[in-house]
N, C-alpha and C positions, 0 to 999 in steps of 0.2 A: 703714087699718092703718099704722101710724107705721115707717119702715125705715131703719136707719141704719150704718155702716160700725162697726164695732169700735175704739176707739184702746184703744190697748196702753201702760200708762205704764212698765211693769216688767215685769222677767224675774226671777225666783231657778233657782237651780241649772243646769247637773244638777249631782245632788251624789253624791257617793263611794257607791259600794254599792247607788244605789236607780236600777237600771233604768228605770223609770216611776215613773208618778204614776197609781193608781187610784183615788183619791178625796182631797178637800180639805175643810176647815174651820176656823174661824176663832174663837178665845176669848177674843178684847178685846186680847192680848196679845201671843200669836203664831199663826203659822199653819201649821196640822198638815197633813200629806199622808202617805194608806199607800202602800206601796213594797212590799207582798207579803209580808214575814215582818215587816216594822215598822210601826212611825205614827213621824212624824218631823217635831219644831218646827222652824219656820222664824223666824228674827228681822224682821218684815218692814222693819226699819229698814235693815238691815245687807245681807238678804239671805242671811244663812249659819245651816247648821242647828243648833240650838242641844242640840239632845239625844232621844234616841229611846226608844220605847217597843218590847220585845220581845213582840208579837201579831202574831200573825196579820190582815192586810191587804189586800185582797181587791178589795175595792170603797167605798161610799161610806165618807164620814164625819161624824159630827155633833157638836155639843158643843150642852149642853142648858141651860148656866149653871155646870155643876158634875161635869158625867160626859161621857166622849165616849163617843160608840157607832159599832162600828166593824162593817159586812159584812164576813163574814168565811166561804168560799162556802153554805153556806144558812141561815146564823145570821146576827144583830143581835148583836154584843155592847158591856154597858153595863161602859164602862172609869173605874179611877180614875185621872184623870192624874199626880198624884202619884208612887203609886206602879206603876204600869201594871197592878195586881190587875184580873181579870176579874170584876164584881161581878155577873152575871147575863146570861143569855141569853134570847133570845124566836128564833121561827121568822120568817125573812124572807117577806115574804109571795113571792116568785119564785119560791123553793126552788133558789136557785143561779143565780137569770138574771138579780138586780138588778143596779145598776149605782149611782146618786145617791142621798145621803142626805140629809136637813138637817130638823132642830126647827122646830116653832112651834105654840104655841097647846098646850101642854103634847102634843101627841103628836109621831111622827118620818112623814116624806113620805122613798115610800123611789121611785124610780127602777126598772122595769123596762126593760132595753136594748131587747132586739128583740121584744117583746112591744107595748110602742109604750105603756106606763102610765107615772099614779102615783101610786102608794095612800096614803091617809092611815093609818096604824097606832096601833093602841094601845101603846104602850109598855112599857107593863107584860105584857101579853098575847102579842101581837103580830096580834090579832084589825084585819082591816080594817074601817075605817071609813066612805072613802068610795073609789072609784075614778076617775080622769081619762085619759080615752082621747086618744094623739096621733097625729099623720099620719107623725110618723118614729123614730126611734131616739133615746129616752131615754140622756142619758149622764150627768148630773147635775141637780140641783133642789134651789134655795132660795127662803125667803123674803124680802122686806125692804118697808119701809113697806104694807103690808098687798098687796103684791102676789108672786103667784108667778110664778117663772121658772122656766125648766127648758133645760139645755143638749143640743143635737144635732149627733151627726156622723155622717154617711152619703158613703161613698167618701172627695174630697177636700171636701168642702163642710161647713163648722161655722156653728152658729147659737147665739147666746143668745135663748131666746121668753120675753116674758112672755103668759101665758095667764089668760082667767079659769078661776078655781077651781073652780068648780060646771058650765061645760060644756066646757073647755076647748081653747076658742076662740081665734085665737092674736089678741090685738091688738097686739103688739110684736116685730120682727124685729130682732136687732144681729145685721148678717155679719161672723164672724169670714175673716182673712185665707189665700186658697186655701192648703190643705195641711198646715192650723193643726190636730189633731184634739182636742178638748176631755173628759176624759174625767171629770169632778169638776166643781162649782161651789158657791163659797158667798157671799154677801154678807159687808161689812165691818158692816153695817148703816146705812151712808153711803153714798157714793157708787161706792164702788168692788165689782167683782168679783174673785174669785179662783180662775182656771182651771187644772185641772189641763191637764198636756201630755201623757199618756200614754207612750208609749215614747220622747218627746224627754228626758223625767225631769226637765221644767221644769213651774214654775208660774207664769201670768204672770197679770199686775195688769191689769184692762180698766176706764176710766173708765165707770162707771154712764152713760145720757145722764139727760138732764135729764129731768124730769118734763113732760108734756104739760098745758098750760093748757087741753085740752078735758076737757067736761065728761060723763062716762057710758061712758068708754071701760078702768077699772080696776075690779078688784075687791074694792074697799075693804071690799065689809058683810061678809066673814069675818072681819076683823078679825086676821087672824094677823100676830103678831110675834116676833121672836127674845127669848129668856126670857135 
């Protein structure tokens, strides 16, 4: 199993009003974080936040191409960013215990914290699909280049894993830095991540590593990508 230190390229905030950061996500353009009564853009050039949505924010978040969907405590809701209209709800599969959210493969992977999951959803539905059991605490989950990750923080100790998808197995460890709690993750769909900081009310930039030139050790044949 491949282990590697965290490098941290960036910090945003904290920023005016938002306590924490309970979940993060990323729309080509900027990058969003809920903060408990908002969702809130981040410019990531700049650093500063560019404008907020009044919803309810909770836990993860996701953007799908064209909608975000925001936990919000035992609901899924599907937002237009635009104009922050609630366009729909589904039942989270936790029922108030999730935590990570993030798209791919036209459905949402939703994060259960202490339950140690993470479910593949129907989106529409909210009917689950497939289920992935882990050894810690769920705090966030995305995809990128057909691989899934999912972020963990227990006591002081944070991890980004990549796991395979079908038995969820960890083949990749990045330790984040003692005392770091990670409570959000999304892919840029590059190289970069995007971790939320919890009750620091920061989000910081972690360099992706690099891809491993061995061969059988990802889960490529799901094939999920960010839409």
């Amino acid at each position: 199993m491949k282990r590697s230190k965290a490098e941290i390229v960036s910090e945003y905030g904290p920023f005016p009003g938002a306590e924490r950061v309970n979940g993060v996500t990323y729309d080509g353009a900027h990058v969003w974080f809920a903060s408990g009564e908002k969702l809130n853009a981040i410019d990531p050039a700049s650093g500063k936040a560019v404008r907020s949505l009044d919803v309810a924010a909770h836990a993860g978040t996701a953007f799908d191409g064209r909608h975000l969907f925001q936990i919000t405590e035992d609901r899924i809701l599907k937002i237009d960013p635009k104009s922050g209209k609630v366009l729909a709800t589904i039942p989270a599969p936790g029922g108030g215990r999730d935590s990570g959210l993030t798209w791919a493969e036209g459905t949402l992977w939703v994060g259960q914290y202490r339950d140690r999951k993470i479910h593949q959803v129907d989106p529409e539905t909210g009917a689950i699909l497939r289920t992935i059991e882990s050894n810690r605490f769920v705090t966030g989950v995305t995809w990128v280049d057909g691989e899934l990750w999912h972020a963990t923080s227990e006591g002081d100790e944070s991890e980004l894993r990549r796991v395979d998808s079908k038995t969820g197995k960890v083949l990749e460890k990045v330790e984040m830095p003692q005392g770091t709690y990670v409570s959000g993750l999304e892919s840029d769909g590059a190289d970069r991540f995007f971790c939320g900081g919890g009750k620091s009310g920061k989000v910081r930039v972690i360099r992706r590593p690099k891809r491993s030139s061995a061969v059988g050790d990802s889960n490529v044949s799901i094939g999920a990508t960010r839409k």
